[in-house]
Structures are given as C-alpha cells and as structure tokens.
SEVEX-223352 format. One record per residue (C-alpha): residue in three letters; x, y, z negated; residue number from 1. Coordinates in steps of 0.5 Angstrom, whole numbers. Each point is the difference from the previous one (the first is absolute). Layout:
<rs>
ALA,X,Y,Z,NUM
...
</rs>
This chain:
<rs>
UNK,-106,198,-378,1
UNK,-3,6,5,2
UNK,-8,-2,-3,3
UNK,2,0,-7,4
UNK,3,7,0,5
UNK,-5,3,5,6
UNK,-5,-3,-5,7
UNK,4,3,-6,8
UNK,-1,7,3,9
UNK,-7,-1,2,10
UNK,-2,-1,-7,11
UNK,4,7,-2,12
UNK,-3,3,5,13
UNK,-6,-2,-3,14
UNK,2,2,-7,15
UNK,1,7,3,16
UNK,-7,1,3,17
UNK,-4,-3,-5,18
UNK,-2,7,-4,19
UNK,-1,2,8,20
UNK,-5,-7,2,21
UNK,-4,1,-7,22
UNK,-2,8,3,23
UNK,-1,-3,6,24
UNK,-7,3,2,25
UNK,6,6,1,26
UNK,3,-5,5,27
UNK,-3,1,7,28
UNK,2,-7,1,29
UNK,3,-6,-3,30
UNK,4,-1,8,31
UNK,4,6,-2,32
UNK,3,-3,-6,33
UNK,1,-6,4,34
UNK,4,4,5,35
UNK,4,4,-5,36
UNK,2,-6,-3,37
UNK,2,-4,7,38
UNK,4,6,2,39
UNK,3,0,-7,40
UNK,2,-7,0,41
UNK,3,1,7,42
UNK,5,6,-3,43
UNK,2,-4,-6,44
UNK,2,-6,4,45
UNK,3,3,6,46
UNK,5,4,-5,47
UNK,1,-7,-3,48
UNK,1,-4,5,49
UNK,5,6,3,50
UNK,4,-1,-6,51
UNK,1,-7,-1,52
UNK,2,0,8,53
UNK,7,5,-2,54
UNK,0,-5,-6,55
UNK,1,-6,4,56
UNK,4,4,5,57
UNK,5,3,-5,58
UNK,1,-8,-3,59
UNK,2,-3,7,60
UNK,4,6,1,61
UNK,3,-2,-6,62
UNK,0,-7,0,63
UNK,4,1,8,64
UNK,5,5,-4,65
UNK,1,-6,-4,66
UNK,1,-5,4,67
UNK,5,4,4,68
UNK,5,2,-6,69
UNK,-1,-8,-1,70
UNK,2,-1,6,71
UNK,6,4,1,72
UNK,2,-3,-7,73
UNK,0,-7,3,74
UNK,4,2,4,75
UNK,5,5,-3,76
UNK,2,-6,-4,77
UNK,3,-5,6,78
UNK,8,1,2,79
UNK,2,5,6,80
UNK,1,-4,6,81
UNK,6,1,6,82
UNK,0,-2,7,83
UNK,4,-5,1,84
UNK,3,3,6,85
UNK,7,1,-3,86
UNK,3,7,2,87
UNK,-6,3,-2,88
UNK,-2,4,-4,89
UNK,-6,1,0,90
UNK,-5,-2,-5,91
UNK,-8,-2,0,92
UNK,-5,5,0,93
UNK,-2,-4,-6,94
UNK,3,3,-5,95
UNK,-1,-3,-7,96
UNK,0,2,-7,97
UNK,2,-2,-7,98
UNK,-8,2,-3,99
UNK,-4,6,0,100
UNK,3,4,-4,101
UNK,7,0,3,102
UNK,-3,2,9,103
UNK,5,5,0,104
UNK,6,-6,-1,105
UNK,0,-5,6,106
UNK,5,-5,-1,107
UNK,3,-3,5,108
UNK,3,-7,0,109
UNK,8,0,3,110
UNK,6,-5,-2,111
UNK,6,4,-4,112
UNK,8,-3,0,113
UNK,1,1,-7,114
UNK,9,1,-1,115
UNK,1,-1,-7,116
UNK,-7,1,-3,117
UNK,-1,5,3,118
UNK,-5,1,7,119
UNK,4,3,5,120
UNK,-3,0,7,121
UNK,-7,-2,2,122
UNK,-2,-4,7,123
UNK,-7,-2,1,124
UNK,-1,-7,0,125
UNK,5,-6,-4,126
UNK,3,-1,7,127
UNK,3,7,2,128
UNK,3,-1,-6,129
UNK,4,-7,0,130
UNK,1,2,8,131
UNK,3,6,-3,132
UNK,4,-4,-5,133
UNK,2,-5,6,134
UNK,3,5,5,135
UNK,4,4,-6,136
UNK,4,-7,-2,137
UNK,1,-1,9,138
UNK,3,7,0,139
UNK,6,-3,-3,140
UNK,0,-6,3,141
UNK,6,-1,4,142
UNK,-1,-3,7,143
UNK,7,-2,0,144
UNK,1,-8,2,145
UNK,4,-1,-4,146
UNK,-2,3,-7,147
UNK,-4,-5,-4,148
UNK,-6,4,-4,149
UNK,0,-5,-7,150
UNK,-5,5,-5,151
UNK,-3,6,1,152
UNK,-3,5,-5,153
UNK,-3,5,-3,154
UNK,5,4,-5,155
UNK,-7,2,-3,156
UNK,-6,-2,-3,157
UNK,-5,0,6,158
UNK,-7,-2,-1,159
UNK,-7,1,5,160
UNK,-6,2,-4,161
UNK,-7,2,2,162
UNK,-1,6,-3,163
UNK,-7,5,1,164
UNK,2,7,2,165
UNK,-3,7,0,166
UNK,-3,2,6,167
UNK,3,6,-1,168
UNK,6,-4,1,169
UNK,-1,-3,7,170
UNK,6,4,2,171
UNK,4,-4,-4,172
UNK,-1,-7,3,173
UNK,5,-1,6,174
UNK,2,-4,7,175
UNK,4,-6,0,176
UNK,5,4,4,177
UNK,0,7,-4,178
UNK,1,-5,-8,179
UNK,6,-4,3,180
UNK,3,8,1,181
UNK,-3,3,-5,182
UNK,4,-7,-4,183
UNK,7,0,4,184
UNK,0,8,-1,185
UNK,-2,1,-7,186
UNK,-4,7,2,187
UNK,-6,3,5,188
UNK,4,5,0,189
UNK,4,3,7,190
UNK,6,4,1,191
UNK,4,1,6,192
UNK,5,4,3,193
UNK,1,1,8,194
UNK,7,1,1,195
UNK,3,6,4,196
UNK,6,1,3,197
UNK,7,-1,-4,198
UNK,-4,-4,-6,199
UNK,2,-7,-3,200
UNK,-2,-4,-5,201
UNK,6,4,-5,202
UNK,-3,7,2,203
UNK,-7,-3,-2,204
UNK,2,-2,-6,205
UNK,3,5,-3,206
UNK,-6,5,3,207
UNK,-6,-5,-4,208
UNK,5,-1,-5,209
UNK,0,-8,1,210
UNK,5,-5,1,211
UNK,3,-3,6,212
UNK,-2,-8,-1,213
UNK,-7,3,-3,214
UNK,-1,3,7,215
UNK,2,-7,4,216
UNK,-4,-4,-5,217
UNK,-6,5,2,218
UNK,2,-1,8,219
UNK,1,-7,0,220
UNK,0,0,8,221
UNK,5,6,1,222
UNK,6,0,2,223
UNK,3,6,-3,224
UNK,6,1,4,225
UNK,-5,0,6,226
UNK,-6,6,-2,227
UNK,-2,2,5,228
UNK,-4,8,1,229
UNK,-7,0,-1,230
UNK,0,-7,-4,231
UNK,-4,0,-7,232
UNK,4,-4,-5,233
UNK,-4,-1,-7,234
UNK,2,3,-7,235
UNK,-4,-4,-5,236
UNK,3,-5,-3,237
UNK,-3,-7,0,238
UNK,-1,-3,-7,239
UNK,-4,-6,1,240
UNK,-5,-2,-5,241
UNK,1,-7,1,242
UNK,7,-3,1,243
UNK,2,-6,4,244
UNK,4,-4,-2,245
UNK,3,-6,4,246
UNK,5,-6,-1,247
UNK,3,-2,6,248
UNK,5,-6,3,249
UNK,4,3,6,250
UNK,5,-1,4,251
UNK,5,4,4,252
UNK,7,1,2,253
UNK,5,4,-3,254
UNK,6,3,2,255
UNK,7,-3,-5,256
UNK,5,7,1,257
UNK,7,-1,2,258
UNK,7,1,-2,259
UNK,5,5,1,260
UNK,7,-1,0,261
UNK,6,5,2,262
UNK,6,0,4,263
UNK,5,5,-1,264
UNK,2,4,7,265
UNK,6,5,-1,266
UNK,-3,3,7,267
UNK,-5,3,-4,268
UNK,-1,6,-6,269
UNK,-1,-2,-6,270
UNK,-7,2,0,271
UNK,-1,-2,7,272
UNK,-4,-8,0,273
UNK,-2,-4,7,274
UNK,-3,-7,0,275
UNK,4,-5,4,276
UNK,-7,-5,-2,277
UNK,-6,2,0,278
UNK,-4,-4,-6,279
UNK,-7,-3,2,280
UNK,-6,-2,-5,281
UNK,-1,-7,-3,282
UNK,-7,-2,-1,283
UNK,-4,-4,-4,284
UNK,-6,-3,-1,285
UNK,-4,2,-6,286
UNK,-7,-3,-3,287
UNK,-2,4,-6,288
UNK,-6,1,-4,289
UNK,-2,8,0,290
UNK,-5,3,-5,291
UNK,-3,6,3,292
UNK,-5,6,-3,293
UNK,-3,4,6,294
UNK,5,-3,5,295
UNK,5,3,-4,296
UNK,5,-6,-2,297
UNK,2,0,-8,298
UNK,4,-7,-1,299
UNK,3,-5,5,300
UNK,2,-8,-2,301
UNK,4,-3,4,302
UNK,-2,-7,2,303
UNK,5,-2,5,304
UNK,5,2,5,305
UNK,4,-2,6,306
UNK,5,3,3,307
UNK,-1,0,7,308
UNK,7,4,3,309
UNK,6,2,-3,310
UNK,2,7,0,311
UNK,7,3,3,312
UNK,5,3,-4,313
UNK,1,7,3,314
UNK,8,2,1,315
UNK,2,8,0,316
UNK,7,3,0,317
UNK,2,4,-4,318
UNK,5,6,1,319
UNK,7,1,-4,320
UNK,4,6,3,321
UNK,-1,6,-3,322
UNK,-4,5,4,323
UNK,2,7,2,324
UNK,0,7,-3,325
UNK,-7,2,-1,326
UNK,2,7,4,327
UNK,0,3,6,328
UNK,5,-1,4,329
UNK,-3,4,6,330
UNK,0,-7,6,331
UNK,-6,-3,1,332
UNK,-1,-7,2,333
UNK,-6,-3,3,334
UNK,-5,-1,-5,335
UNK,-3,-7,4,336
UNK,5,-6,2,337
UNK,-5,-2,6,338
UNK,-5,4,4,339
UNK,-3,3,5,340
UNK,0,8,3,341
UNK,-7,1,1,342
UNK,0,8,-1,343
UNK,6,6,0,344
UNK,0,6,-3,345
UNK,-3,6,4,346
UNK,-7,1,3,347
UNK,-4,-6,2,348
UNK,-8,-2,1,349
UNK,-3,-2,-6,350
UNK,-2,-7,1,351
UNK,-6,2,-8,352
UNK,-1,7,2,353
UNK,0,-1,8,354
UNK,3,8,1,355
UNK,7,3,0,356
UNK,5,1,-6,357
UNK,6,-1,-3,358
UNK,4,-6,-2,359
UNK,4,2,-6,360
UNK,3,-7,-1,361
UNK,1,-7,4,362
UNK,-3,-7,0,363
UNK,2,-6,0,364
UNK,-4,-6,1,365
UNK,1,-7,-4,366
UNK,-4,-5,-4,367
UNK,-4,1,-6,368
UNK,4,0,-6,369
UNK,7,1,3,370
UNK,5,3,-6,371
UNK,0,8,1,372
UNK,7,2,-1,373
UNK,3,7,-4,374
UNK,4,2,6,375
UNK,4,4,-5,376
UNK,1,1,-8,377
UNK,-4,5,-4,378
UNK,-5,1,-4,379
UNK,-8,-2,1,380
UNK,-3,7,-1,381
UNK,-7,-4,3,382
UNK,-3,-6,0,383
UNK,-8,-2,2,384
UNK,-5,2,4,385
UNK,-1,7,5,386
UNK,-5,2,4,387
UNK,3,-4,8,388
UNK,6,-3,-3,389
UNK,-5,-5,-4,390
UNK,5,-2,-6,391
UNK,8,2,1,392
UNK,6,1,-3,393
UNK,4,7,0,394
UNK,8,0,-2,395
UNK,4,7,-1,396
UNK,7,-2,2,397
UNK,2,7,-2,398
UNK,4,5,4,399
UNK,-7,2,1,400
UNK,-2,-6,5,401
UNK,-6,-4,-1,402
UNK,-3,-7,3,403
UNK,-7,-1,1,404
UNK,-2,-9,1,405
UNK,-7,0,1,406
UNK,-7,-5,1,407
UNK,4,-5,-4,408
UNK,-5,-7,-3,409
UNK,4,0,-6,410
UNK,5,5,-5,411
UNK,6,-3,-4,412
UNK,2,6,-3,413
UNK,-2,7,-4,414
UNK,0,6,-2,415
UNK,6,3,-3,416
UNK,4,-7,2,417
UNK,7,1,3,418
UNK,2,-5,6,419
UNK,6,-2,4,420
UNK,0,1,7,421
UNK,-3,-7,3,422
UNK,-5,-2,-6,423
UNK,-6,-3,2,424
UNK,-6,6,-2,425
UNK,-6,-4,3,426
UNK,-3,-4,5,427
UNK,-2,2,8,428
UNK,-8,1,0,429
UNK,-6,4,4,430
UNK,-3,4,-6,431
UNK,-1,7,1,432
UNK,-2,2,8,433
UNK,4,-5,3,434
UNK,-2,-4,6,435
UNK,4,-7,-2,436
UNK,5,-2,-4,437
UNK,7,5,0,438
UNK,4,5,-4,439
UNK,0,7,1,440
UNK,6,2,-2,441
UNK,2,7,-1,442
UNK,7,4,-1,443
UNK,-1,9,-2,444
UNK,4,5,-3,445
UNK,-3,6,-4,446
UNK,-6,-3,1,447
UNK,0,0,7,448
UNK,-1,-6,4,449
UNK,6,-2,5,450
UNK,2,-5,5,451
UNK,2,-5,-3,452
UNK,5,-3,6,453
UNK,4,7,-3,454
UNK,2,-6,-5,455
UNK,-1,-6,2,456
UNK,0,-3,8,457
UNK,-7,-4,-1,458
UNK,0,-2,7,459
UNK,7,-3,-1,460
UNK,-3,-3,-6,461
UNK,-7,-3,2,462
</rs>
C-alpha cells in the first residue's frame, strides 16, 4: 500500500519537472532532481503518515468511549442489591440505573406494607416486613394462662409488595423497630411535656386543650396519680395505622355482690344507720368469649359459669327517733365515742415542723374511719379541704361559737347543711400535715381559738 502511494507521487513529481527535464542542458545534473524529488516524497509522506496516526488515535479513543457508555448501560439496567446484614442500612456502592438516560434516578429495591391499597411503611428486605407484622400481632397477645387466643387479625387489608424507590427516598425505608412504632402510633412525630410542680393530667389537659382519657391513651405506662417532677409524659395521641383485632376464650373470677337488708333501732336518729353484719362478696367463675380491638374489649359472650362461693348479706340499723333541733344549745359533747389524747391545746414541739408553736386545738388518736361526731348543733359553714387541716369540717353553732374537726378520711356533710349535735360529719384519717391517724378538734369564739376543756373535760372523756 506504502509503494503504490510512493509510486503515485513520483509520477506527479515527474509530471512536474518534465518542461524542467526537457531544458536540461540548463540543469547541472540530473542528481539534483533526483534529491529535489526524495526530499519532496519524504515531506509528503511524513505529513501523511502523521495524520493517519491521529486518525487511528482519535477512532480508538472513540471506540474506548463507546465501549465505556456500553459498559455502564450493561450495567445500569441490574436491580440495586442491599446487604443482607439486617439492621443496615447501607447500600452497595453499585448503584444501578433504569437506562441511560434516567443516571439522575437510581431505584432502589425495598419491601412496602401495603394498608388498604395503599404503601404506607417501607423496610429493606421481605423479612423486616412480615417480623414487623409478626411482633404487632404479639403485642396484644396475652400472656395470661388462662386466655386461650382462638384468631387474631388485621382490621385491614395488609398486603407485602416489593417496590423500587427513588434514591432520593432512601429516607424513607426504615428499621423493624422504628416500622412497628411508626405503626402503633400512627405518626413520626414527637411532642412531650416535662411535668412542673403542681401539674397533673387535668392541668395538662386544659393547658394542651386535649382530653384526660387522650392523654392516658398517649401514656399507657403512666400512672396519673403518681406523676413525679421532672417526668415527660407524651402529648401525641396514638392512631394506629393498623388495628389488631383478637377473639379470645377467658376465664376469670368475678365477684356476685351481696344483699342488704335493714333492722330497725329506736337507739339511733332517723338519718343515723350502722351495720350489725358486714356483707361479703360472692364468687364465680366465668369462661367467656371476649372480642378485642387494640386490646380494647368490644363484646363478651358468656360460655359458662360456676359459682364458687355464695355472698353474705349485709344487715344495717336504722334509726327511728326523731333527732334534735339542728341549733346550738351552747353545751358541747365529745365529738369521738373512743380515743386517745395525744395533744392538748397550748404551745407544743411540732412533731412536722420540728420548732416551737402554738396548738390551737386538741388530738385525739383512734383508728381510720371512726364516726366524727358534731359536738353541737348548728349549721356547716366549711367542708373540704385547708391548707394543714387537710379535708375538715367547721359547724357555727351561733352565740359567736364555732368547731373546727380536722385530718378527716372522709366527709358526710356540706356546705350550708344543718346538724344536730352527735351527727356523724365524717370519718378519722391522717390528711393534711398529720403524723397518723387523728382528729383535730377545735372550739373558737369570735374567731379566736380557745381551750376546748373550757366546754368539754376531754381528759375525763378519752
């Protein structure tokens, strides 16, 4: 190939210098076209082999380029490819495309937990998503021997599709543990309170403008009586996006409620009762079908029951004479039929405050719940809760005399009502800042406390 173009251009040469050649007495010597010619073919075919060179240089580098772009689209067109290790969720660096022309959208395989048609909650792999399935059902299942789970359910349609996500979306796919949440609560979203002094769950509610049973439904684990400082409760109301529902055979004891039954007692006043028997509970045994949604019961057939013990009836006086005039008559009684003084009136040693002060009343030890008496008639001007006294009971008897009856457990009477002297307004207890069961009891005039042995000889008494 090289001669055939050598041989074409050294017949042009020729063409070229043949008027030259036929004057070629004018030429010194015939050598010198010779050389002329060889450093002319030389030229040429430098210049030619020169270009061919970036001819086959440019076409390789062309053909690498190709080969390259078909290479990627190879193997842009595989499936993304997770580990297998489970709680990862890192993905191979191999991340693989639909085609070319969409580099800019990898997709990434991942399972979703379809609710209702609809792909709610994403997991990487088909076994993150029935484990998180399996550990929802196993959250309302009891552990109690003696329920008997007979089905267990979906409420919804729940199906497991594998699904290619954007990788813009890899956010999206989550951990077993953070699905099963996300699931039971219905929302991502966090919103907590850290209780202060002097709040509850009523404060909380009015504070959040949201309801007392939607806050114990948020705080499954709280006891809303013993809310501590410094403790956060949860303000977002679960909403589950799927709902479990159970049919279960139980079988549990219930109580058979007693009897009551009166005797009339001409000892007593009219609105005056007291047991002679105490009644006692029955009990029997129950197996029943229970049908529960989220743990909540919605129905319950009885299958069988046995009864176990028999109840006792209660038997309780009640008073036939007519109670005296609800005034004050200015003599007072003693407001405990038994007990002991464990306080007189006068300056004492705190046993709370551990300091000198003044006792403006007495106290009178005796057990929880024994029957506060009105030491005199009158009308009840106070009855509930005060700071110390805890909840008490204040009876104006008139001629500017009042009785004060305090750390009660219990209060029979209110505001406004009008008692004779001796009628039960309460019960013994330890509320308020008291050191154990006792009563407080008070007498003042004009607002100013007085000795109550001034009216009554306690120590005779107790």
């Amino acid at each position: 190939m090289r001669d055939r173009i050598t041989d074409y251009i050294a017949w042009f040469i020729a063409k070229l210098i043949k008027p030259v050649y036929k004057n070629r007495e004018a030429i010194m010597s015939k050598k010198i076209i010779i050389i002329f010619a060889s450093i002319f073919t030389i030229i040429v075919l430098g210049v030619s082999f020169a270009n061919s060179g970036k001819a086959q240089n440019s076409l390789a580098k062309k053909n690498i380029e190709l080969e390259t772009v078909d290479a990627l689209q190879t193997e842009i067109v595989k499936p993304v490819a997770y580990d297998t290790y489970k709680n990862s969720l890192e993905i191979k660096s191999d991340y693989k495309f639909m085609n070319i022309d969409q580099i800019d959208s990898a997709m990434i395989s991942a399972y979703a937990i379809k609710i209702n048609d609809e792909n709610k909650v994403y997991l990487k792999t088909e076994q993150d998503a029935q484990d998180v399935l399996y550990n929802l059902k196993k959250i309302y299942i009891s552990d109690d021997e003696n329920t008997e789970i007979v089905k267990i359910y979906f409420d919804e349609n729940i199906e497991i599709n594998e699904v290619y996500l954007n990788i813009i979306d890899l956010k999206n796919i989550r951990t077993a543990d953070e699905a099963l949440n996300l699931i039971v609560k219905g929302t991502d979203e966090e919103r907590k309170h850290k209780i202060k002094s002097g709040e509850n769950f009523w404060v909380l509610a009015d504070d959040y403008n949201i309801s007392v049973n939607d806050l114990v439904k948020a705080n499954p684990e709280v006891v809303p009586e013993r809310l501590q400082i410094g403790q956060e409760v949860s303000l977002i109301v679960p909403e589950p996006l799927i709902n479990v529902c159970t049919v279960e055979n139980v079988t549990y004891n219930e109580k058979i409620q007693y009897d009551v039954v009166y005797e009339d007692n001409a000892n007593l006043y009219k609105d005056e009762y007291r047991v002679k028997l105490r009644g006692a509970y029955g009990t029997k045994e129950i197996e029943a079908e229970l049908v529960k949604k989220d743990g909540r019961e919605l129905g319950k057939v009885v299958l069988n029951e046995e009864i176990i013990s028999e109840p006792t009836t209660k038997v309780v006086y009640k008073g036939t004479k007519n109670p005296p005039p609800s005034i004050g008559t200015g003599v007072f009684s003693k407001p405990l039929n038994r007990g002991t003084i464990t306080s007189g009136y006068g300056m004492r040693f705190h046993p709370v405050y551990r300091s000198y002060r003044m006792h403006t009343g007495v106290d009178i030890a005796t057990s929880k719940g024994t029957s506060v008496l009105a030491a005199d008639g009158g009308k009840v001007i106070y009855a509930g809760w005060k700071t110390g006294y805890g909840y008490c009971v204040i009876i104006d008897h008139g001629a500017n005399l009042t009785s004060m009856y305090g750390h009660l457990s219990s209060i029979n009477v209110k505001n406004g009502e009008k008692v004779y002297k001796g009628k039960t307004i309460g019960g013994v207890g330890s509320t308020g800042t008291s050191t154990g069961n006792h009563l407080h009891f008070e007498i003042r005039k004009l607002g100013n406390d007085i000795n109550p042995n001034k009216y009554i000889n306690l120590y005779n008494y107790y």
